[in-house]
N, CA and C of each residue as an Amber inpcrd file, in Angstrom:
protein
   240
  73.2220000  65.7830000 -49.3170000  72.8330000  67.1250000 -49.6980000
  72.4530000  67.9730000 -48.4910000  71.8510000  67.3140000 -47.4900000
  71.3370000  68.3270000 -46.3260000  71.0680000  66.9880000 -44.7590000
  71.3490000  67.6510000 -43.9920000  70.9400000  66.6110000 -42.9500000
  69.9420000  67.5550000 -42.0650000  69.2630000  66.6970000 -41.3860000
  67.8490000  67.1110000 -40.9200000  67.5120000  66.0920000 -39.1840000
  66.9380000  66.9460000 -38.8580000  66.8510000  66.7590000 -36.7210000
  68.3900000  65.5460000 -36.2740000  69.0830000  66.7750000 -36.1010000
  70.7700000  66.4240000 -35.6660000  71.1070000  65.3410000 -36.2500000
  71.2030000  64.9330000 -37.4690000  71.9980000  64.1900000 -38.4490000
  71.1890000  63.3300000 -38.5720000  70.4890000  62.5810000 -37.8650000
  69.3260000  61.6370000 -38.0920000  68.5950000  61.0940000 -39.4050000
  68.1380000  62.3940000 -40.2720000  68.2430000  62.1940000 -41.7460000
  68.6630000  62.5110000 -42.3360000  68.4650000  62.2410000 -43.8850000
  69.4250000  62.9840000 -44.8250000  68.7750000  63.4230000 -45.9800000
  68.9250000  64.3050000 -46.9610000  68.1720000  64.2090000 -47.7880000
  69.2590000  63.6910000 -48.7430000  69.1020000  62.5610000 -49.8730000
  69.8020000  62.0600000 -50.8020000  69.5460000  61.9360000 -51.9360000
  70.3750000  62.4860000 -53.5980000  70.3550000  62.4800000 -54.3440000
  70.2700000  61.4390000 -55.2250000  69.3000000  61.0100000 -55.7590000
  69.8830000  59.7410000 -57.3040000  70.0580000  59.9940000 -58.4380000
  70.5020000  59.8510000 -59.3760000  70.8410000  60.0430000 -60.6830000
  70.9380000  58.6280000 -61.4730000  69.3260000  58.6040000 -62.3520000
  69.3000000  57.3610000 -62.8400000  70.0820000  57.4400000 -64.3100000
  70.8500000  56.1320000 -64.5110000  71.9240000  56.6910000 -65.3920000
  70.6400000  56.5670000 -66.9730000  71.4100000  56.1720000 -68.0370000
  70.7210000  56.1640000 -69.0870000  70.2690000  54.8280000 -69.4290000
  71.1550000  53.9410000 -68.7590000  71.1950000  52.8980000 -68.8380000
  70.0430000  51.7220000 -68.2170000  69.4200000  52.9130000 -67.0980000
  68.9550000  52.2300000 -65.8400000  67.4650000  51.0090000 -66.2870000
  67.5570000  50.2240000 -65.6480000  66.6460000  49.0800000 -65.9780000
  65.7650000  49.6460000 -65.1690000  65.1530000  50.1890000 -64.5120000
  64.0570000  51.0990000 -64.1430000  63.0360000  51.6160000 -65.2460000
  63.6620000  51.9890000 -66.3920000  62.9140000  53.0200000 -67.2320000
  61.8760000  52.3880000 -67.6130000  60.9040000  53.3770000 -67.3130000
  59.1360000  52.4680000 -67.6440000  58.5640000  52.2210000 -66.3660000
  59.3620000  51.5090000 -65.5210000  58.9730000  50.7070000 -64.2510000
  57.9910000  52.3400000 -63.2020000  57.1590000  51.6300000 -62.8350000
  56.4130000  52.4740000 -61.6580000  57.3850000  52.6850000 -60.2850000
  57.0370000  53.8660000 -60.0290000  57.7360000  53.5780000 -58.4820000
  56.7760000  52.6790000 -57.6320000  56.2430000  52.4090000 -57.7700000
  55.3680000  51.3940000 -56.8260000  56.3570000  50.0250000 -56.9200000
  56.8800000  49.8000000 -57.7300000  57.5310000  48.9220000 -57.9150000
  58.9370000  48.4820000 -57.7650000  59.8290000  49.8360000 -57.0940000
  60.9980000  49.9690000 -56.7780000  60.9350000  49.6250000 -55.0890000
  62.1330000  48.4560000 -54.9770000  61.9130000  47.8850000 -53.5280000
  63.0810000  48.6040000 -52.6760000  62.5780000  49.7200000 -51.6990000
  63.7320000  50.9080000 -51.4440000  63.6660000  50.2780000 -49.7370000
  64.5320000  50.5980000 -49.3080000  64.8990000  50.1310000 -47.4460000
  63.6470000  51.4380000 -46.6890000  63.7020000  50.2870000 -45.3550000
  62.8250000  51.0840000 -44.2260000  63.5180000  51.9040000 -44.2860000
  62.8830000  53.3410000 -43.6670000  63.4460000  54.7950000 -42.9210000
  64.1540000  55.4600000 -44.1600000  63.0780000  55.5010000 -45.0720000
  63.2880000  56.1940000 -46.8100000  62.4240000  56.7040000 -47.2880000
  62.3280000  57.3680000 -47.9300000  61.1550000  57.8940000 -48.9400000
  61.1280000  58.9760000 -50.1940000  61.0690000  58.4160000 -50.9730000
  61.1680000  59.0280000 -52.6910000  60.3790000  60.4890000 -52.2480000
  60.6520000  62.0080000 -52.5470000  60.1850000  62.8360000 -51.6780000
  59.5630000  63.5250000 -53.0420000  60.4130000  63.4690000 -54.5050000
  60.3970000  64.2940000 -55.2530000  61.3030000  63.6810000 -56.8770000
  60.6600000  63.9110000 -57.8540000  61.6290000  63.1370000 -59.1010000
  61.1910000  64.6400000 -60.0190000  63.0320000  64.6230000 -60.1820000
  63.0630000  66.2900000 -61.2140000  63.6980000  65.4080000 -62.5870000
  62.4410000  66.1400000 -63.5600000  62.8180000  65.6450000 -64.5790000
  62.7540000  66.3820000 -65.7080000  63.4710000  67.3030000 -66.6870000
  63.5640000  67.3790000 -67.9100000  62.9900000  69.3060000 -67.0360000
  63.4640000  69.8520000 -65.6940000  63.3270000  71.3090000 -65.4980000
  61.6730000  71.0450000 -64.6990000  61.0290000  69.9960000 -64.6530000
  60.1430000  69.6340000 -63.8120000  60.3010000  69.3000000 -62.1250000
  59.3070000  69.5520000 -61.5280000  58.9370000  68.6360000 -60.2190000
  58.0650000  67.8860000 -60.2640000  58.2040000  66.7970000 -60.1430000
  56.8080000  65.5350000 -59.9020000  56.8780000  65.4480000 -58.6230000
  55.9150000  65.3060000 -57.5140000  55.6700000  64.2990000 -56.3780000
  55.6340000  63.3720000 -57.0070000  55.7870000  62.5000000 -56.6390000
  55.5810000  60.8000000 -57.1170000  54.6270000  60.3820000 -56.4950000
  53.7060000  59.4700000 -57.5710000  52.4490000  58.9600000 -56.9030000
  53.2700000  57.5540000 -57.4510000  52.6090000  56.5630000 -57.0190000
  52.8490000  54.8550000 -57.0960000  53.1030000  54.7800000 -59.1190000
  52.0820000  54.9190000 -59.8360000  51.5670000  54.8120000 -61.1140000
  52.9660000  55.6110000 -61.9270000  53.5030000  56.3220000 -61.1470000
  54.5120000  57.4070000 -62.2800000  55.6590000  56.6110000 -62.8200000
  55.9660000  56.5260000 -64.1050000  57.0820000  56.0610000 -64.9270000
  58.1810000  56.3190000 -64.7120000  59.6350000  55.7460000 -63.8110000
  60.8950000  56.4060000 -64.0100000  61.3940000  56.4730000 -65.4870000
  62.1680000  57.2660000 -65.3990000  62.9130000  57.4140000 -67.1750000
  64.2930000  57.6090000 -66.1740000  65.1110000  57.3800000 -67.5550000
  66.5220000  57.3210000 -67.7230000  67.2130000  59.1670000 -67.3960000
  67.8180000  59.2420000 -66.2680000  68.0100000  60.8260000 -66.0300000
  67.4520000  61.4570000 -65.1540000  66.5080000  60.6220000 -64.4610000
  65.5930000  61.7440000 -63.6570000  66.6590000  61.5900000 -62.4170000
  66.2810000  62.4200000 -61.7460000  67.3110000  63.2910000 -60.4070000
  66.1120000  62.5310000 -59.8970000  66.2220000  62.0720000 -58.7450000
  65.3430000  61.6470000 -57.8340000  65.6420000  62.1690000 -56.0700000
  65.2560000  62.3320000 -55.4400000  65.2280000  62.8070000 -54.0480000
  64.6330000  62.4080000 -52.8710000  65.5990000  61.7330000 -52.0350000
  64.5950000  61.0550000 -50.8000000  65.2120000  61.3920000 -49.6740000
  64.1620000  61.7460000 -48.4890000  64.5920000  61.7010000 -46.9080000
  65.0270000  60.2170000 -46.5100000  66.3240000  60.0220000 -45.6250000
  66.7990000  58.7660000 -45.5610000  67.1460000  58.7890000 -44.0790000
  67.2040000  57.9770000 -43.7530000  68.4890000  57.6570000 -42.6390000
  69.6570000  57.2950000 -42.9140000  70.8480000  57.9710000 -42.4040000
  72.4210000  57.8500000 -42.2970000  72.7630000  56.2070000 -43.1690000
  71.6570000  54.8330000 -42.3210000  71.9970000  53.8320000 -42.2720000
  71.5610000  53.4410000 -43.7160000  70.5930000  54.0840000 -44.3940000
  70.2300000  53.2510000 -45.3760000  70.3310000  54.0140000 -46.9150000
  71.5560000  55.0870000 -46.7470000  71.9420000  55.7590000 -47.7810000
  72.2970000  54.4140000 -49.1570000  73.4830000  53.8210000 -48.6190000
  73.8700000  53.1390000 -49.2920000  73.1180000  52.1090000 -50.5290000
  71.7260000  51.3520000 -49.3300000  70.5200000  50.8160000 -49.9820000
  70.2130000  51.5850000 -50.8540000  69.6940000  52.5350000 -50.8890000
  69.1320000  52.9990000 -51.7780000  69.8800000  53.6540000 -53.1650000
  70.9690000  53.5470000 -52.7230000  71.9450000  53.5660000 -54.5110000
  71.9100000  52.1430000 -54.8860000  72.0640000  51.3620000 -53.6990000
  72.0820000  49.9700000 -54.4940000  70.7700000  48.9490000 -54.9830000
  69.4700000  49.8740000 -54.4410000  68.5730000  49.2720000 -54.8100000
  68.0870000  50.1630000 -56.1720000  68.8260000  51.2610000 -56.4820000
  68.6210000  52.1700000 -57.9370000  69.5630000  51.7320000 -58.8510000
  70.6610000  51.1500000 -58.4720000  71.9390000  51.7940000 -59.3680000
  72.4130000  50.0510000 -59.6850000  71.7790000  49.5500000 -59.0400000
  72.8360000  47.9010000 -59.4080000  71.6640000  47.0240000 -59.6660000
């Protein structure tokens, strides 16, 4: 979606499907790669910051600053 101090980061989109075995689960509890961070979860025309305690649901847009290297992790630590 955007890259940030000369490509270095990124900001990256998730889209938890409906399906996602997440739903319920805390983000405290989602095991995401170094040089990441959950920045923002839009849900239902909302913004949440995310604190540890907050519930993912099925749909939420999620948003994190990443590095180039660990884009991939983090679909595969959401999505599989």
């Amino acid at each position: 979606l955007l890259t940030f101090r000369q490509g270095q980061a990124n900001l990256v989109e998730v889209t938890l499907p409906a399906d996602t075995p997440l739903a319920g689960r805390p983000v405290r509890s989602v095991k995401l790669p170094v040089d990441s961070a959950l920045v923002v979860i839009l849900r239902g025309g909302r913004v949440i910051v995310p604190q540890g305690d907050d519930a993912l649901e099925p749909g939420d847009e999620l948003l994190f600053v990443a590095t180039t290297a660990v884009e991939e992790d983090i679909r595969a630590a959401l999505l599989h």
